[in-house]
C-alpha positions in Angstrom: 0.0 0.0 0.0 1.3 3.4 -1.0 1.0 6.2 1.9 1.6 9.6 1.8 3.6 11.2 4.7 4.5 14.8 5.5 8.0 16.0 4.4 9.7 16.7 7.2 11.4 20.4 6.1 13.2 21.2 9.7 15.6 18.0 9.1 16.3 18.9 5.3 17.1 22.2 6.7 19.5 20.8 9.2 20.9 18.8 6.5 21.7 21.8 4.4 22.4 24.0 7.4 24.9 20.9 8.6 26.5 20.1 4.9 26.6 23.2 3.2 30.1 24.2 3.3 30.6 20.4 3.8 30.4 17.0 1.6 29.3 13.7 3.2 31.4 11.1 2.3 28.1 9.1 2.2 28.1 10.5 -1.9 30.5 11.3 -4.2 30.9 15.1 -4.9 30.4 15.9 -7.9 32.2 19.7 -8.3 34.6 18.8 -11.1 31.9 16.6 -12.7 29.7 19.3 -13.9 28.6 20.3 -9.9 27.5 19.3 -6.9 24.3 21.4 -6.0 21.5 18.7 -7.4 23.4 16.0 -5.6 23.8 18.4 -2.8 19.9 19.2 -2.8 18.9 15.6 -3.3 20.5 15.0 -0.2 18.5 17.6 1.5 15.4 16.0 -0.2 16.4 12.5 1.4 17.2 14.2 4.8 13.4 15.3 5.5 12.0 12.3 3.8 14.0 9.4 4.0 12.2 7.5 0.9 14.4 7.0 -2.6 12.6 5.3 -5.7 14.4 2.6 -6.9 12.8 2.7 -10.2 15.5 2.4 -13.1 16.1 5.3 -15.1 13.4 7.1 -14.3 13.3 7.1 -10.3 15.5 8.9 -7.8 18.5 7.3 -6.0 21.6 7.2 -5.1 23.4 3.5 -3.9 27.0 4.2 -5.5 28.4 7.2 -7.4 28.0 4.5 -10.5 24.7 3.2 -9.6 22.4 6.4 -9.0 20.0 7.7 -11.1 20.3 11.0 -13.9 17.8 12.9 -11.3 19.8 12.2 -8.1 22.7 14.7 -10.0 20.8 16.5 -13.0 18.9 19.7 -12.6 16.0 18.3 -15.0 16.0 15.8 -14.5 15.5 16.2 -10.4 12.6 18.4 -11.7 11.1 15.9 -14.0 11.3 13.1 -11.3 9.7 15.5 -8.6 6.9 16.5 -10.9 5.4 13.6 -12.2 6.3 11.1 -9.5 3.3 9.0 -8.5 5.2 6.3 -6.7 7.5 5.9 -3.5 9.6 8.8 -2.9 9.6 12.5 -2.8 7.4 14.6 -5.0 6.0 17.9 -5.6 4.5 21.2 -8.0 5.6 24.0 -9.6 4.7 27.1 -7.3 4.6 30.5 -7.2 7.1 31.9 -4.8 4.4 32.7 -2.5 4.4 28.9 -1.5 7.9 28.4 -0.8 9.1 27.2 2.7 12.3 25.9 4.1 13.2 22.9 2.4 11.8 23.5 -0.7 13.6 24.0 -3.8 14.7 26.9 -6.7 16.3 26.5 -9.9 18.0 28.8 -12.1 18.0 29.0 -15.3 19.2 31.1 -18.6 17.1 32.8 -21.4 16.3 29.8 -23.1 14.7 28.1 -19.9 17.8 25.4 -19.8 17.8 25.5 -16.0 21.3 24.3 -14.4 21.2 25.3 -10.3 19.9 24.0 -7.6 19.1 26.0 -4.5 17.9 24.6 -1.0 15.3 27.4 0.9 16.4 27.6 4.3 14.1 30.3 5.1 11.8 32.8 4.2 9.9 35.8 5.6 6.3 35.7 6.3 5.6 36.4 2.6 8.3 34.9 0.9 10.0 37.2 -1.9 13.4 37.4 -3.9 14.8 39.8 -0.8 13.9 37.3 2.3 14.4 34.1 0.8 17.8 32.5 2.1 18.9 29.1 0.5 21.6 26.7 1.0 23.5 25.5 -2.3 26.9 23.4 -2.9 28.3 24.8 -6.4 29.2 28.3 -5.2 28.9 27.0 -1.6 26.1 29.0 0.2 24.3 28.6 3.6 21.8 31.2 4.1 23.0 33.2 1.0 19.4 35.9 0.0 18.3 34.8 -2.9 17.7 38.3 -4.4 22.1 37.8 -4.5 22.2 36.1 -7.6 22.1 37.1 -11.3 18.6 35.7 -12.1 17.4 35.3 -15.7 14.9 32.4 -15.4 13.6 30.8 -12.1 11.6 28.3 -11.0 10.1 27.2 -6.8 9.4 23.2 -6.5 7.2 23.1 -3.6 7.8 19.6 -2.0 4.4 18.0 -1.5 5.2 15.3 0.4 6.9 11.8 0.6 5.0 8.4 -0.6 6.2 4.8 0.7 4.8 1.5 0.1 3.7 -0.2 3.9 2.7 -3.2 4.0 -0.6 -4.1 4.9 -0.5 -6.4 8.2 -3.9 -7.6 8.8 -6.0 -4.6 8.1 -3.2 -2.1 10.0 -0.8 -0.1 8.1 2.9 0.3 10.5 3.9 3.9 10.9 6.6 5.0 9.1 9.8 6.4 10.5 11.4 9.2 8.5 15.4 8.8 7.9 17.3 10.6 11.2 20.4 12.0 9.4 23.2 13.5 10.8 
């Protein structure tokens, strides 16, 4: 049985807020492959959820450097995955930037809408804007950097929905699920 379960945003903010000038030696990091702030946000994303999809090619996970999947590193791939997932794992909608809250994500992107960053919200204000928003990032390493800092052409706020995992039924009663504890 698939459940739904909140996403718990105060531990991927600790996760950000912990890592951000940081790598965990849990992942490979990926700086002189191209950058490390999808990996560095799907980490986040695990942190407050603790669910990967093990789907191949097309879910979200990381067991090896070698054995992950395009969307656990890729931009749009992370964006694609999030989106459209209807199975275990993470997913979420493109928002305005009135609904973003610690733990969500930005991306960045040039003229021709080919988006290549990554940004972790840490915070916002009690209406979230470009001036109050701070994120975490790896690539450029940021923690608590305003958003309204960088040179924005194109943008886009993945509001994180929520986390699904498949329980297994035991006699009518579903077992609650325990979120991963990170660092």
């Amino acid at each position: 049985m698939l459940v739904t379960f909140d996403y718990d945003r105060e531990k991927a903010v600790n996760y950000a807020d912990y890592w951000a000038y940081r790598r965990n030696p849990q992942f490979l990091d990926f700086q002189g492959l191209g950058g490390d702030c999808t990996n560095f946000a799907s980490q986040c994303l695990y942190a407050g959820g603790g669910v990967m999809n093990y789907t191949p090619v097309y879910g979200w996970f990381y067991i090896t450097s070698e054995n992950r999947t395009a969307s656990w590193t890729g931009v749009q791939y992370l964006y694609d995955f999030l989106t459209s997932n209807s199975g275990e794992g993470p997913f979420a909608q493109q928002a305005d930037i009135s609904a973003m809250q610690p733990g969500d994500l930005i991306q960045l992107g040039d003229a021709d809408y080919q988006f290549y960053h990554t940004l972790v919200v840490v915070s916002t204000g009690e209406t979230p804007a470009l001036n109050n928003i701070r994120i975490a990032a790896h690539s450029n390493d940021a923690n608590c950097r305003p958003l309204n800092t960088y040179a924005i052409t194109n943008i886009r706020y993945i509001h994180i929905l929520g986390i699904r995992k498949e329980v297994p039924e035991q006699n009518g009663f579903t077992p609650e699920f325990q979120p991963f504890a990170g660092e």
